[in-house]
N, C-alpha and C positions, 0 to 999 in steps of 0.2 A: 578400326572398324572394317568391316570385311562385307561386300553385294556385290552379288551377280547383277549388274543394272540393266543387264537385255539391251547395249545398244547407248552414245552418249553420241550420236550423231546427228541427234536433233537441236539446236537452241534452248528452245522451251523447257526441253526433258533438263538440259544441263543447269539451268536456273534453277530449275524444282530441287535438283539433288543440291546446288548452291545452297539455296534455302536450308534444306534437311540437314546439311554439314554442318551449317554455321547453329543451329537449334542444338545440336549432338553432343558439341561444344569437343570433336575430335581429337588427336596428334598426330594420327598416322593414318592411313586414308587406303584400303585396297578395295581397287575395283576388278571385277571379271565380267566378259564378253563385252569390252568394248566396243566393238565392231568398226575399231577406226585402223590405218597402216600406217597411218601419220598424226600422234599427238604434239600441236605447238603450244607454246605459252600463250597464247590467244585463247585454245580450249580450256588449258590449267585455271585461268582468272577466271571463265565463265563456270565453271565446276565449283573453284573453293576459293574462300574471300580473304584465307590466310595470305597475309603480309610477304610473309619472309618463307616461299614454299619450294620443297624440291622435290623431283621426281625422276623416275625410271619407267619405261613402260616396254612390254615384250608387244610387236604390231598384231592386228589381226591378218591374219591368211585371206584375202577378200574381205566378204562380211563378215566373217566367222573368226569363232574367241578373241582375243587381245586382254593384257594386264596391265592396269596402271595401279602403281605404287606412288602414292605421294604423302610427305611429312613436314612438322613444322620445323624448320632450322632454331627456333628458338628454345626447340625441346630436345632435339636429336640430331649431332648429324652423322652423315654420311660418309661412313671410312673404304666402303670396295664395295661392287654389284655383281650381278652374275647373272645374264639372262639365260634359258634353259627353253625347251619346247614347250615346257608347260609353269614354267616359274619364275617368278622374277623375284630377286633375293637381296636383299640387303643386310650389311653389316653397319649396325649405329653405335654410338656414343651418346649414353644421357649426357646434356649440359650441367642436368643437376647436380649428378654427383660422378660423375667421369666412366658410368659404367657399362662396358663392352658388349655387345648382345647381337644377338641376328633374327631377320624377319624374312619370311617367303611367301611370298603370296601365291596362290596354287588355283589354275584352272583347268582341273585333271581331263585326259581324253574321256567321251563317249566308248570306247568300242575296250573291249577286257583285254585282250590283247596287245595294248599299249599302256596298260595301267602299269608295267612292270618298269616303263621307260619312266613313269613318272617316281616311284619309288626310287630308283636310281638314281636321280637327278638330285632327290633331296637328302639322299645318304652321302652323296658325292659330295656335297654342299657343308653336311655335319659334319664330315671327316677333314673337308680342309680349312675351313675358317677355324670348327674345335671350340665352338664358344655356345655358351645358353642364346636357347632361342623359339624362336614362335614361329608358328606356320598356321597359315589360314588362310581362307577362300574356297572353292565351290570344287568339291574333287570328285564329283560325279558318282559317289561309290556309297554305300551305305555299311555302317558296322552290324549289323545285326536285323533281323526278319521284323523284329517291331519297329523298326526306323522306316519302313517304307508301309504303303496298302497294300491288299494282299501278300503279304510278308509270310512265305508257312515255314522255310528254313532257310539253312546258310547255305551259301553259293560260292565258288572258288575265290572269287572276287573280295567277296567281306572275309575271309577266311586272311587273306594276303594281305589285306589294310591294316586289320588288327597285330598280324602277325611285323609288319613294318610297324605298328606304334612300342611293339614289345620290344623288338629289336634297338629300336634309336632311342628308349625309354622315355618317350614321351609320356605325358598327362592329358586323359579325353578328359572334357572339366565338363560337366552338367550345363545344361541348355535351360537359363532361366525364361521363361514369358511365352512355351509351347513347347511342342514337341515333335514340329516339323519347322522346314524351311523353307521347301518350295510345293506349289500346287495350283494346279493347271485350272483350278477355282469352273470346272466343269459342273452339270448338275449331278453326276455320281462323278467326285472328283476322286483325282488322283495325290497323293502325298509321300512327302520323304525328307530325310535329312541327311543331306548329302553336303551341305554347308556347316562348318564349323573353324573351331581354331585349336591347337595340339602346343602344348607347351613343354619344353624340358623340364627334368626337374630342378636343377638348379636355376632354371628362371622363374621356375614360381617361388625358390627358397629366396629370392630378392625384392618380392612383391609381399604385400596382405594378401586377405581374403580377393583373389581372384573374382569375378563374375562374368559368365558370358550369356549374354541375355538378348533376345529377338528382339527388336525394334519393330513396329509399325510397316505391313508392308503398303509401299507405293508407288507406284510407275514399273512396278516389274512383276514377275509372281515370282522372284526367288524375297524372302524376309533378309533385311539387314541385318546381320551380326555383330553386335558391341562386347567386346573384351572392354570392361571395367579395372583396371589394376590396382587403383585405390590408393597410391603413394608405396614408399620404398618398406619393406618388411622391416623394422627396429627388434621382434620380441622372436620365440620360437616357435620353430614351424610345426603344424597340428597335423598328424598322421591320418593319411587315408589310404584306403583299400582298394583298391580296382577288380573285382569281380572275374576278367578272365585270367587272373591268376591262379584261379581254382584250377583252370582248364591245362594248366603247366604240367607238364608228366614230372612229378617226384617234390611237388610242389610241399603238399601236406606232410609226404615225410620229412622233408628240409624242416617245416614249422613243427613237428614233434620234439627235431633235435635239438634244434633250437632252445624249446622251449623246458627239455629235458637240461639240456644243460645249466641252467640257473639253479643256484641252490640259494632258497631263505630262509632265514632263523624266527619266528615267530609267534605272534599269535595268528589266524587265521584271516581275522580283518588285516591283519599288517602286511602280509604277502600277497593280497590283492591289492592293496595300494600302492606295493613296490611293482 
């Protein structure tokens, strides 16, 4: 689960999220804009009611951003970290069945100009762990002009997200329960989805059917993000298409060739079923 909580420096506020944790029924826990320079085990207990909890957290600068990462040891643990300006990163171990994977929690800069530090930090991260993995959390950037209001086109910025998801071949997975994430809930508000979670492909060939779904917002105006994974993948994996592969220069012709070179002997219904 992935929320920008605006702040966990209050008591009260960190009971509520207590509450919402333990109802979510979680494993792995990433929060953005902590607004704390110091997380102790004192905070962690009044946050999450889990047992047997570990954590990693990158501080805030003053009041400003902080990430905490936290998981259940009886589901995952914890093989190497990696704090970054903008990421805090984990390499885990399911308990269940021994399998190796990574997670980054991301609370990307405000300003365009440092958005390149953060793509950096998470390709750095791919290249030397070299394992399937998940990334999520509030990256300030929108993929496309219908993700935000007034949205009329693309801007260098979404241009260069996209262009990192193609690169590191991640999976943007569908936003079930709306189609924003955060909104300044003003009387002509403002809206975006700058929140989400990007998965490799080989981490989704280890899962089911995927779900990344809004939750309920409360106590913030960024909406909570749940990744659903559903248990370990058993059968095979269902092909899907991602959209700005159209936009690939020599895309189409690759899939002519492609599809030029199969040859089948038939009747007509039998060569569309092959």
């Amino acid at each position: 689960m992935s929320w920008n909580v605006r702040g966990i420096n209050e008591v009260n506020k960190r009971l509520h999220i207590r509450s919402l944790l333990r109802s979510w029924k979680v494993d792995i826990v990433c929060l953005q804009e902590t607004k704390l320079e110091v997380i102790s085990l004192r905070i962690i207990r009044s946050l999450w009611s889990c047992v047997q909890v570990g954590w990693h957290y990158l501080p805030s600068i003053g009041a400003s951003g902080g990430i905490l990462v936290m998981w259940d040891k009886r589901v995952v643990e914890n093989k190497e970290n990696f704090m970054g300006d903008y990421v805090v990163a984990c390499s885990f171990m399911n308990v269940i069945d021994g399998y190796q994977w990574a997670f980054a929690g991301v609370y990307g800069p405000n300003l365009d100009r440092s958005r390149s530090l953060l793509w950096d930090e998470l390709a750095g991260i791919s290249s030397f762990w070299d394992l399937p993995w998940c990334i999520g959390g509030d990256f300030n950037v929108t993929r496309f002009p219908s993700e935000r209001s007034g949205g009329v086109g693309y801007n260098q910025p979404m241009v260069d997200f996209s262009n990192f998801i193609s690169e590191q071949n991640l999976q943007d997975l569908p936003l079930a329960g709306g189609s924003f994430t955060w909104s300044n809930n003003r009387d002509l508000p403002s809206w975006s989805r700058i929140d989400r979670f990007l998965i490799s492909t080989d981490w989704e060939a280890h899962y089911p059917e995927l779900i990344q779904k809004r939750l309920p917002r409360l106590c913030s105006d960024h909406f909570p993000i749940l990744l659903n994974c559903g248990g370990i993948r058993s059968g095979p994996r269902h092909f899907k298409f991602e959209n700005m592969w159209l936009k690939s220069e020599g895309f189409l012709d690759r899939i002519r060739q492609w599809w030029s070179s199969y040859h089948f002997h038939g009747t007509a219904s039998y060569k569309m079923a092959c």
